[in-house]
ZALOFI-888047 format. One record per residue (C-alpha): residue in one letter; chain; y, x, z. Coordinates in nm, 3 decimals. Layout:
N
+------+-----+---------+---------+---------+
! type ! mol !       Y !       X !       Z !
+------+-----+---------+---------+---------+
!    a !   A !       Y !       X !       Z !
...
+------+-----+---------+---------+---------+
***
This chain:
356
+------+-----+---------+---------+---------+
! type ! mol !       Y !       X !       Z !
+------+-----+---------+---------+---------+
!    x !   A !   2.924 !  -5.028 !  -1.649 !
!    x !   A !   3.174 !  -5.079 !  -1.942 !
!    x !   A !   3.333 !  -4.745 !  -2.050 !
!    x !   A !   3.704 !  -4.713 !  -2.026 !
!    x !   A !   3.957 !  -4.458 !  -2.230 !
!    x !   A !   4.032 !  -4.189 !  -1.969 !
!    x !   A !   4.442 !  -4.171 !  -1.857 !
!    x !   A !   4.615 !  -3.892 !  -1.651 !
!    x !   A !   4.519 !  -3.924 !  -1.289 !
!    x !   A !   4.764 !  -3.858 !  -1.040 !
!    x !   A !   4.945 !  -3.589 !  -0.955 !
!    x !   A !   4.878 !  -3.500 !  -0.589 !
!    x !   A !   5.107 !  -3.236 !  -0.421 !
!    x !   A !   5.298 !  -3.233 !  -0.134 !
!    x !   A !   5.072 !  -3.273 !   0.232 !
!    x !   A !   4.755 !  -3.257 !  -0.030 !
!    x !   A !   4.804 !  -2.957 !  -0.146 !
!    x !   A !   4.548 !  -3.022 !  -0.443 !
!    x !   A !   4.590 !  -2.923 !  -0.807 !
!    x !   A !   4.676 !  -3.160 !  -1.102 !
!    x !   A !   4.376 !  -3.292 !  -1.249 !
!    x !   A !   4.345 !  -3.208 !  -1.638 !
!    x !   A !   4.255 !  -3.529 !  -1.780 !
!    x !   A !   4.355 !  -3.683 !  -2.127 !
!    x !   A !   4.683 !  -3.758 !  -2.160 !
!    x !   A !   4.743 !  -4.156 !  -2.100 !
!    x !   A !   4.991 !  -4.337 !  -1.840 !
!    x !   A !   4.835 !  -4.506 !  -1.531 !
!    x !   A !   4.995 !  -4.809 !  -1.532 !
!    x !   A !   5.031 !  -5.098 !  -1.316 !
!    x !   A !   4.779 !  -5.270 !  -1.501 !
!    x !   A !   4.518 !  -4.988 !  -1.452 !
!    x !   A !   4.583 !  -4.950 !  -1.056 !
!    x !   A !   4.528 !  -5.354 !  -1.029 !
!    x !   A !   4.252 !  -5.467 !  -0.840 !
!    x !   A !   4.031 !  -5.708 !  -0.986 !
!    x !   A !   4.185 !  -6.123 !  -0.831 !
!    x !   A !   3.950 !  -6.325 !  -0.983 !
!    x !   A !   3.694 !  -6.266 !  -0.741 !
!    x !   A !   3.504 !  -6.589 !  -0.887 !
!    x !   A !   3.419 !  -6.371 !  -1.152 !
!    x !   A !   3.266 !  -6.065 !  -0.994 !
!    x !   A !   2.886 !  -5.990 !  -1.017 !
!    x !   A !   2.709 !  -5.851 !  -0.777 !
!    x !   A !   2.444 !  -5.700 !  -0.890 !
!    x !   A !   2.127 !  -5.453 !  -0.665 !
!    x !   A !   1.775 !  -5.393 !  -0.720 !
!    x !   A !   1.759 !  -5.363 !  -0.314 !
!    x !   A !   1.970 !  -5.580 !  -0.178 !
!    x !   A !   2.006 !  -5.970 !  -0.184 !
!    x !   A !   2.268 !  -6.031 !  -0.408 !
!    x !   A !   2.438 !  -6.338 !  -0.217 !
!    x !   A !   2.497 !  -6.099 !   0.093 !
!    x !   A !   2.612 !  -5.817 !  -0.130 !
!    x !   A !   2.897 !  -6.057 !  -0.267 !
!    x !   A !   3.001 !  -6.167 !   0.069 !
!    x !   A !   3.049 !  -5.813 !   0.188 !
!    x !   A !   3.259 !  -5.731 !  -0.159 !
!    x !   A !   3.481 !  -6.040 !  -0.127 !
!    x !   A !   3.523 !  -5.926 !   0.235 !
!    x !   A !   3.650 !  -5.558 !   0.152 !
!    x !   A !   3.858 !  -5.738 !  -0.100 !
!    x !   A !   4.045 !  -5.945 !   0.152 !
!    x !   A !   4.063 !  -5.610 !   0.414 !
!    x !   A !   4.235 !  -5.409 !   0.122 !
!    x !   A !   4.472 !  -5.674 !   0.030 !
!    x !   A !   4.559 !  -5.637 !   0.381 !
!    x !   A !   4.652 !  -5.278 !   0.349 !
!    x !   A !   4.289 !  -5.182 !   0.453 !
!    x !   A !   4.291 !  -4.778 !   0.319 !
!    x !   A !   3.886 !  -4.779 !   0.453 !
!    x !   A !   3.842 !  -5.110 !   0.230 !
!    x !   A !   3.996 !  -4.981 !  -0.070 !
!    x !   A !   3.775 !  -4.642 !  -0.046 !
!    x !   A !   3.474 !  -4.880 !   0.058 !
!    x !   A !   3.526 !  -5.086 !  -0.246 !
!    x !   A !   3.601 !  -4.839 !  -0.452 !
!    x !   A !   3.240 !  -4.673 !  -0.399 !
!    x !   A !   3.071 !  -4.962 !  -0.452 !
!    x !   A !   3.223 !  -5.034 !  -0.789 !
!    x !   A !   3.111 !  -4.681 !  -0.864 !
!    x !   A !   2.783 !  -4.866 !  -0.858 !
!    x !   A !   2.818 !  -5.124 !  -1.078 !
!    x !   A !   2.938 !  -5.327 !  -0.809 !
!    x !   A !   3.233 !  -5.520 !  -0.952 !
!    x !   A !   3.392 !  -5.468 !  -1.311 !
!    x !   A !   3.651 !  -5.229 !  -1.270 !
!    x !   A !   3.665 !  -4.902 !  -1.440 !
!    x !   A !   3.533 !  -4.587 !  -1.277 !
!    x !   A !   3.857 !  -4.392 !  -1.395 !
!    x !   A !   4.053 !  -4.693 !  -1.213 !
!    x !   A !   3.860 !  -4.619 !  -0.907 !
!    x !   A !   3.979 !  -4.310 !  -0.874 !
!    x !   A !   4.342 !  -4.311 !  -0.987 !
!    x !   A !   4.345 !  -4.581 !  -0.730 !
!    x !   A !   4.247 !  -4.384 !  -0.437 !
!    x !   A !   4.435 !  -4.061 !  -0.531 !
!    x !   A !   4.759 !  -4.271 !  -0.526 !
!    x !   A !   4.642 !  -4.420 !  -0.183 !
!    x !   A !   4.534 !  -4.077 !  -0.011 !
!    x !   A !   4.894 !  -3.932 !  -0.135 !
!    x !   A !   5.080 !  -4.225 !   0.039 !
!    x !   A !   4.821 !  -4.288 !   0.322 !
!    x !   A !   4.642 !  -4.003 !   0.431 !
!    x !   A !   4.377 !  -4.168 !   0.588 !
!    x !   A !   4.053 !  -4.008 !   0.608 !
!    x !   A !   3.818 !  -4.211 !   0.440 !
!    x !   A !   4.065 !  -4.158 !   0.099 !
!    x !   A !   4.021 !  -3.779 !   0.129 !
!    x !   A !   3.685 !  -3.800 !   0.190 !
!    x !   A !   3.624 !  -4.070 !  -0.158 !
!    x !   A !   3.873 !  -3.797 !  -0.333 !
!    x !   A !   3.632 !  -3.532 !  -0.235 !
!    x !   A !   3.340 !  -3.709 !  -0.376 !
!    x !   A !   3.546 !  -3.770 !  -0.722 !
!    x !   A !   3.568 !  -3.389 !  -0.711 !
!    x !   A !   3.247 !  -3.304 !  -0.651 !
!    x !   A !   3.116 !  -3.515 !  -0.906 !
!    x !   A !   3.391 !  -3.452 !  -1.235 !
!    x !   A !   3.438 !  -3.858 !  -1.174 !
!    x !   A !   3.750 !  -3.961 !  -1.354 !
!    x !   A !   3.837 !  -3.692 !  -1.574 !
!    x !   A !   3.881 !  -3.474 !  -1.289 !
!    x !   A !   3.743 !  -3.106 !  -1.362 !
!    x !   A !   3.436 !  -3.076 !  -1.108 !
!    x !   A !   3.525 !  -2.831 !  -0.816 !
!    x !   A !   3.286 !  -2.809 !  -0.535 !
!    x !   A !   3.497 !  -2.619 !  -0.342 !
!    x !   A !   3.834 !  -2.837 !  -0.354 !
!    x !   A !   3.552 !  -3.137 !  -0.310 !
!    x !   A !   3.393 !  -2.982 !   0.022 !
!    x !   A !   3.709 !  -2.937 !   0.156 !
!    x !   A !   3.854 !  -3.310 !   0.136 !
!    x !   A !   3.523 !  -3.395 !   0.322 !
!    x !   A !   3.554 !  -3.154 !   0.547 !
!    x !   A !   3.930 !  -3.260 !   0.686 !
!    x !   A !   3.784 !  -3.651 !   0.648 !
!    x !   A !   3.511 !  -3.543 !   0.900 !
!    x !   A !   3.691 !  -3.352 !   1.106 !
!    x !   A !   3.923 !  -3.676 !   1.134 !
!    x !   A !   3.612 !  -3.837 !   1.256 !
!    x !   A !   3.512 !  -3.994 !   0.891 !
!    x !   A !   3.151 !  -4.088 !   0.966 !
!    x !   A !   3.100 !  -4.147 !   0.559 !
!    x !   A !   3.232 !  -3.814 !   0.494 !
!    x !   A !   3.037 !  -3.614 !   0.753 !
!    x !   A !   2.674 !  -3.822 !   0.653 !
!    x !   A !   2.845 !  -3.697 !   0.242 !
!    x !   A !   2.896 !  -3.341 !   0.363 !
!    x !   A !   2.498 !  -3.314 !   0.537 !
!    x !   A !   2.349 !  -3.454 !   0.222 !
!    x !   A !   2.514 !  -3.233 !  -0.014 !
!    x !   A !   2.390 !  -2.905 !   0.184 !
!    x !   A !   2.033 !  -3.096 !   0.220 !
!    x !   A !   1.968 !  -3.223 !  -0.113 !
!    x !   A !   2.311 !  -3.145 !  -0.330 !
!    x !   A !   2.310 !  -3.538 !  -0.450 !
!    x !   A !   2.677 !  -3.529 !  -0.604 !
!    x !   A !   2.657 !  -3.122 !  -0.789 !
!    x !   A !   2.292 !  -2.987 !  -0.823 !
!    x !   A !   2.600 !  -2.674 !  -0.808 !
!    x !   A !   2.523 !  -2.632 !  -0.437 !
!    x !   A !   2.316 !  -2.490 !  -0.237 !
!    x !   A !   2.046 !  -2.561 !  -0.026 !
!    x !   A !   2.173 !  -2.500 !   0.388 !
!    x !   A !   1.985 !  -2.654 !   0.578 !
!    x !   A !   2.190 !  -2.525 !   0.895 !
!    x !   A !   2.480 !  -2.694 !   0.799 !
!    x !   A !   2.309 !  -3.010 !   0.663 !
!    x !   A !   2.135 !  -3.007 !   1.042 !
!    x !   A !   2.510 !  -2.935 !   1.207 !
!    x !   A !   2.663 !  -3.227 !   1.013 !
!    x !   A !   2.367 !  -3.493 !   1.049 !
!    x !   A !   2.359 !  -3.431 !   1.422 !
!    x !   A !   2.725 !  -3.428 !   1.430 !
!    x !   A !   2.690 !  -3.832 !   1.285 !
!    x !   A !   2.426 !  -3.914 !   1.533 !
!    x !   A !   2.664 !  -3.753 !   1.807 !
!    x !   A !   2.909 !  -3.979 !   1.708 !
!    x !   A !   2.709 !  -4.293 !   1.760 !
!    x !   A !   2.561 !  -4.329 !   1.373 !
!    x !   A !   2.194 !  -4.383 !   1.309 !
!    x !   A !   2.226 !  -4.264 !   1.002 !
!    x !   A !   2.296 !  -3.910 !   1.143 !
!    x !   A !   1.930 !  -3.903 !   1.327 !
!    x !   A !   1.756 !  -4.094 !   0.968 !
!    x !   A !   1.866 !  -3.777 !   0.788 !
!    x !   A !   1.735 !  -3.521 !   1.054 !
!    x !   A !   1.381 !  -3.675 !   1.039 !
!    x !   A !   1.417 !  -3.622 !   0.645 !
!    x !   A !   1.511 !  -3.229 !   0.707 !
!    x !   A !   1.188 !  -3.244 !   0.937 !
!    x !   A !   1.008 !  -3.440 !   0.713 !
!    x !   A !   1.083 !  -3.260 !   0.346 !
!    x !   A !   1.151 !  -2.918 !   0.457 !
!    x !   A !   0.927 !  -2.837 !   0.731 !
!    x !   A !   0.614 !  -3.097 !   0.700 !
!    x !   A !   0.684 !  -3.192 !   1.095 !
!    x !   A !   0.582 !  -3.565 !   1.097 !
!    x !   A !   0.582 !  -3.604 !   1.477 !
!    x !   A !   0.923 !  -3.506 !   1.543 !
!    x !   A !   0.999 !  -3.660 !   1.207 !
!    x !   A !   0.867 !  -3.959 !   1.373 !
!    x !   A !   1.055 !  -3.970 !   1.667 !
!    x !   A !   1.427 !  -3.918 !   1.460 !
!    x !   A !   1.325 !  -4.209 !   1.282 !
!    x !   A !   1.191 !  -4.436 !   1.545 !
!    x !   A !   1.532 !  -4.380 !   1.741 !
!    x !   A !   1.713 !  -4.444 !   1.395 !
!    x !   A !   1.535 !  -4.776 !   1.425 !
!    x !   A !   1.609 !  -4.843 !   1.815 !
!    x !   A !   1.953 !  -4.797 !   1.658 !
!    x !   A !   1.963 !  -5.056 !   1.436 !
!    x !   A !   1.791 !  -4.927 !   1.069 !
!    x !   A !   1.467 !  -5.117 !   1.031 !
!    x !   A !   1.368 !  -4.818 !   0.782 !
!    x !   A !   1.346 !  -4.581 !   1.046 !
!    x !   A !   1.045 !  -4.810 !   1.226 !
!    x !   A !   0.879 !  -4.789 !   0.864 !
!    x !   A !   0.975 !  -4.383 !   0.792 !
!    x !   A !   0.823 !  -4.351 !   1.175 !
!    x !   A !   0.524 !  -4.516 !   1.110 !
!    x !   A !   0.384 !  -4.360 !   0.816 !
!    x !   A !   0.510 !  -4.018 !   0.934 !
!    x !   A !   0.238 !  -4.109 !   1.202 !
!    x !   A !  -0.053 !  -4.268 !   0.995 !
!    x !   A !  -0.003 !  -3.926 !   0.774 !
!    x !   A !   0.047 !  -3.656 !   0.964 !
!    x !   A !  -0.201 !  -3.385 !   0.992 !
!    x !   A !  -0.481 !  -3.461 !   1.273 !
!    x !   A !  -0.365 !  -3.862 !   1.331 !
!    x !   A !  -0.609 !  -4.050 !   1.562 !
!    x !   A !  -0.623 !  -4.427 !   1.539 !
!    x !   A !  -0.365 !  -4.473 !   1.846 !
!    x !   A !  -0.130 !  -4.273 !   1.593 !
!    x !   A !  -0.227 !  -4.510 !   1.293 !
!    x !   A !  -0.221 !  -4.801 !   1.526 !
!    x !   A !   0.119 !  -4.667 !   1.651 !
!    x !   A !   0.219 !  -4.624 !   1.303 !
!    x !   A !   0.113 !  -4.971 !   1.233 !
!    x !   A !   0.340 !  -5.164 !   1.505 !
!    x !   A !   0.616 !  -4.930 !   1.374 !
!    x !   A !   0.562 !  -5.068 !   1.013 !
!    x !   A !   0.606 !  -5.441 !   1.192 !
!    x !   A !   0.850 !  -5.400 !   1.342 !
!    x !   A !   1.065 !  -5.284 !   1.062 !
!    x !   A !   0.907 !  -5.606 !   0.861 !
!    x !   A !   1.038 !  -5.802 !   1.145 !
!    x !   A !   1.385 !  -5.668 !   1.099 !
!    x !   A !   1.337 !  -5.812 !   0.729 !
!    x !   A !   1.195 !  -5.460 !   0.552 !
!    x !   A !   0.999 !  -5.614 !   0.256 !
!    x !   A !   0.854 !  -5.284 !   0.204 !
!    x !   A !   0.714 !  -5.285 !   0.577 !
!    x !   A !   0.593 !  -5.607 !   0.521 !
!    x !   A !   0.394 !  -5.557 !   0.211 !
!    x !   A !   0.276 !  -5.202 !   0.394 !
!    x !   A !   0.154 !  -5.416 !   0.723 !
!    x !   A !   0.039 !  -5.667 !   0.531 !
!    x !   A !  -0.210 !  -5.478 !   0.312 !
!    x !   A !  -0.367 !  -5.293 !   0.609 !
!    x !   A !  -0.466 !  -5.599 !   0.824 !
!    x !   A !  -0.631 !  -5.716 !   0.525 !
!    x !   A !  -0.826 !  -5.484 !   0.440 !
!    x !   A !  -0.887 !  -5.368 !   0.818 !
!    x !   A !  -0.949 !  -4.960 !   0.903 !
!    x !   A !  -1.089 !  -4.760 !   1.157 !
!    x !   A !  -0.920 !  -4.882 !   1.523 !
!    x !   A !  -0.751 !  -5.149 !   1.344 !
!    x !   A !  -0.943 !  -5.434 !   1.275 !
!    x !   A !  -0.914 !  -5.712 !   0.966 !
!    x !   A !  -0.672 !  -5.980 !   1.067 !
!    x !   A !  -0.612 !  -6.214 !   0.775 !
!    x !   A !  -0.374 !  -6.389 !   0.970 !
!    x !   A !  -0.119 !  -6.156 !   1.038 !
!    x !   A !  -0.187 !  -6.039 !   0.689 !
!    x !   A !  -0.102 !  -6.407 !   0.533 !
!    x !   A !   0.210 !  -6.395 !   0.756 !
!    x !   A !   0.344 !  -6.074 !   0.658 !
!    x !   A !   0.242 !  -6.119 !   0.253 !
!    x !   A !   0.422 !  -6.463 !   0.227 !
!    x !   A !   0.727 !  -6.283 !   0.404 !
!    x !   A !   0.722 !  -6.037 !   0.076 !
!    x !   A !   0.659 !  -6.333 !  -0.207 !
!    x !   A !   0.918 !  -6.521 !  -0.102 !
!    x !   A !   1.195 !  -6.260 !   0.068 !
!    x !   A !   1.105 !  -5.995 !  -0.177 !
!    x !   A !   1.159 !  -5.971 !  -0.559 !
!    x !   A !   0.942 !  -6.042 !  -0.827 !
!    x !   A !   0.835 !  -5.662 !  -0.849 !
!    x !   A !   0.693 !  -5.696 !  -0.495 !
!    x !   A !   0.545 !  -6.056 !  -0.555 !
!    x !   A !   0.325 !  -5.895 !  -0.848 !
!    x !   A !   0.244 !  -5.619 !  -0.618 !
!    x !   A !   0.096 !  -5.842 !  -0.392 !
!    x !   A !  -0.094 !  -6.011 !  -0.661 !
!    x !   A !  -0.217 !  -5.683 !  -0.802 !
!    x !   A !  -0.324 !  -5.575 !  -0.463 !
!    x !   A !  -0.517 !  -5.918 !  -0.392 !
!    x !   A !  -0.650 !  -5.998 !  -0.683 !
!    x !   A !  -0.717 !  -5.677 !  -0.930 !
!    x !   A !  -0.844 !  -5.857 !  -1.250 !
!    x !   A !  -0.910 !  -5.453 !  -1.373 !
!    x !   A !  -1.223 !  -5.324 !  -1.429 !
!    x !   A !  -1.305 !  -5.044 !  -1.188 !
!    x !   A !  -1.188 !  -4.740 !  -1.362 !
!    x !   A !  -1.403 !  -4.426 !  -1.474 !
!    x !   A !  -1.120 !  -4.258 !  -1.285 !
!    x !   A !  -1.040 !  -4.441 !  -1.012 !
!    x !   A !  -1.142 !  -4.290 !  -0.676 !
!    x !   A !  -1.427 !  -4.355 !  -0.400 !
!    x !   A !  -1.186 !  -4.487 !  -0.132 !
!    x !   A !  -0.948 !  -4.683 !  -0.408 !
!    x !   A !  -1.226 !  -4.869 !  -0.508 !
!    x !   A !  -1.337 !  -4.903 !  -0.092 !
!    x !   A !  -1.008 !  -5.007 !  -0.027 !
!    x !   A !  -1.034 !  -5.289 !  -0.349 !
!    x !   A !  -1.352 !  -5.388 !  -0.188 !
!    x !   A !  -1.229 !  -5.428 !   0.159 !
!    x !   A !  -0.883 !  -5.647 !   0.001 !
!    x !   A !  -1.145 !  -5.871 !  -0.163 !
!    x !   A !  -1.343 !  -5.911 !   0.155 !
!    x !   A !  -1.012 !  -6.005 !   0.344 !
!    x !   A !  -0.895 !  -6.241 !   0.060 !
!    x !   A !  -1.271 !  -6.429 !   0.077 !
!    x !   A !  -1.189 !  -6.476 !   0.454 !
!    x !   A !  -0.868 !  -6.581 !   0.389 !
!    x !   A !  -1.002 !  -6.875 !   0.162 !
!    x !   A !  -1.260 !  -6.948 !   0.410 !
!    x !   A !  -0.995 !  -7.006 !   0.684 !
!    x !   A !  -0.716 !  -7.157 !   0.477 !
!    x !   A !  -0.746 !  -7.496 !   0.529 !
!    x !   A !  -0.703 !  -7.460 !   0.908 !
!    x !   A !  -0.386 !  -7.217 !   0.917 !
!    x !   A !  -0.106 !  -7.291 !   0.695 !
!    x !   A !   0.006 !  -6.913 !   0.623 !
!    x !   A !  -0.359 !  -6.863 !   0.490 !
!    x !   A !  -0.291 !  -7.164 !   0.309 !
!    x !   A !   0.054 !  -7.093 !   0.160 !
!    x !   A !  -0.065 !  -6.750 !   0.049 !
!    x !   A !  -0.291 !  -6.910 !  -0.148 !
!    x !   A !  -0.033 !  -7.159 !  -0.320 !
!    x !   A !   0.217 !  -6.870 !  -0.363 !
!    x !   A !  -0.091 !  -6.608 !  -0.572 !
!    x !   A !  -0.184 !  -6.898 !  -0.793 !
!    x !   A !   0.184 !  -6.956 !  -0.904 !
!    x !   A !   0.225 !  -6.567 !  -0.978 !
!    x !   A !  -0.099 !  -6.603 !  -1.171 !
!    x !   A !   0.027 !  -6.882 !  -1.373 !
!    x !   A !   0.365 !  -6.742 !  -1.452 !
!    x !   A !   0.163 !  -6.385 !  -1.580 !
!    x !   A !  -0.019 !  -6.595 !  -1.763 !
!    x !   A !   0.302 !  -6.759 !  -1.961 !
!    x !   A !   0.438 !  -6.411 !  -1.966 !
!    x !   A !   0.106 !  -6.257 !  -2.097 !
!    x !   A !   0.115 !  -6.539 !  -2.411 !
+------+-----+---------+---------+---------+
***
């Protein structure tokens, strides 16, 4: 993100009752508070997220907060705290300080409160003034604030300043999953998973996630299943059709996961190169190139077994290379099996450009 001279953020008073910000002194001006118009320009830019999509949401916040949109202006302005976009992060938040003292909408008080916690802007960091704007956004019914509030007592991502609760990190995260938000019962089956080691009813906080619309939480539920303490194969099977059905919702991650284990085959859960071709090419060609040489890694380990390296990793390296000899076997009678193929010698020619 290019770095931008800090200016004197806003004043708020009145029905905010908040304290000037001390910030070097420089004029916002109308130039400053201008959202970016060439939106032919913008990059969009993720590491986890397909960039084409990602632009079609940000032009879409741009047209909601041209329409007077205060969510879409607090929306966007997050995601240009990413990276997302090319305005300044000091812009960002003059911006929505001027909105929440003419608006008052919750999700302004609750981005304000962020800006706090975090010293964005120039602002001084000040946890409490910070909790507080979240707490009147959630208690307006701001699902972003209330999910912001449960992750700062859970894991303090915004000031490492404060501490652990995992009461009120529990009170907010089932207050978003009252309210209708998956997210809400995600972040309870991370308290259970984190802080108490409870995979089971870790599990079943992320499976509902997922029956509410998050593919991760199908993947989160499934290996809280294959790992937890005393698993049987109808857990790791369990676990399995879990992991699929988040790949099915278009989890790479899940797919790669799935993928791997019906090559190689395991105890209750025999090898099916089939499935595994299906679910591989869905990585290679939905995935990025990190994942793609993953795969090939996985497949096709030109290593040397390693004075280090483990009984059941080398097993397991046995057992993909097994699965990948049936898999050439079988290829020229099903077309994933033969794809597969096509796709790992392409990787293996492009390392070998990079390599010389």
């Amino acid at each position: 993100m290019k770095s931008f001279p800090s200016f004197l953020c806003l004043v708020l008073v009145g029905a905010l009752g908040l304290p000037t910000p001390t910030v070097a002194a420089e004029a916002v001006t109308a130039e400053t508070l201008t959202v970016e118009s060439n939106l032919e320009a913008v990059e969009v830019s993720s590491p986890s997220a397909d960039a084409a999509i990602l632009r079609r949401q940000f032009l879409r916040l741009h047209q909601q907060a041209a329409k007077g949109d205060g969510y879409a202006e607090a929306r966007l302005a997050e995601w240009k705290r990413h990276g997302v976009g090319e305005a300044s992060l000091y812009v960002n938040v003059a911006k929505i300080a001027k909105l929440a003292k003419t608006r008052k909408e919750p999700p302004l008080f609750g981005r304000l409160g962020l800006a706090y916690l975090r010293g964005e802007g120039g602002l001084t960091p000040d946890v409490p003034q910070g909790l507080a704007l979240l707490e009147k956004a959630s208690a307006a019914g701001d699902n972003e604030a209330t999910l912001n509030l449960g992750l700062q007592y859970h894991s303090a991502p915004d000031n490492k300043t404060i501490p652990t609760d995992l009461v009120k990190a529990r009170q907010y995260f089932s207050l978003l999953a009252e309210r209708g938000d998956p997210r809400g019962l995600l972040e309870l089956g991370w308290v259970l998973h984190e802080h108490e080691q409870d995979y089971a009813r870790a599990a079943e906080y992320f499976e509902r996630s997922g029956d509410a619309g998050l593919a991760d939480g199908y993947s989160l539920a499934g290996w809280c299943l294959r790992k937890m303490t005393g698993a049987k194969a109808k857990d790791r099977q369990r676990g399995l059709e879990l992991i699929e059905k988040a790949a099915e919702k278009g989890n790479i991650n899940a797919a790669i996961a799935a993928g791997l284990i019906y090559i190689s085959g395991e105890p209750g859960i025999p090898r099916d190169v089939a499935k595994a071709a299906k679910l591989l090419n869905q990585t290679i060609e939905q995935g990025d190139q990190r994942l793609a040489q993953r795969v090939l890694l996985a497949l096709d380990d030109p290593r040397p077994v390693g004075k280090n390296e483990t009984a059941v990793a080398q097993a397991k390296r046995q057992l993909r290379a097994d699965g990948m000899k049936d898999i050439r076997r079988q290829a020229s009678a099903d077309p994933q099996m033969e794809k597969l193929l096509k796709h790992l010698q392409i990787l293996r020619e492009k390392e070998a450009v990079t390599a010389n």
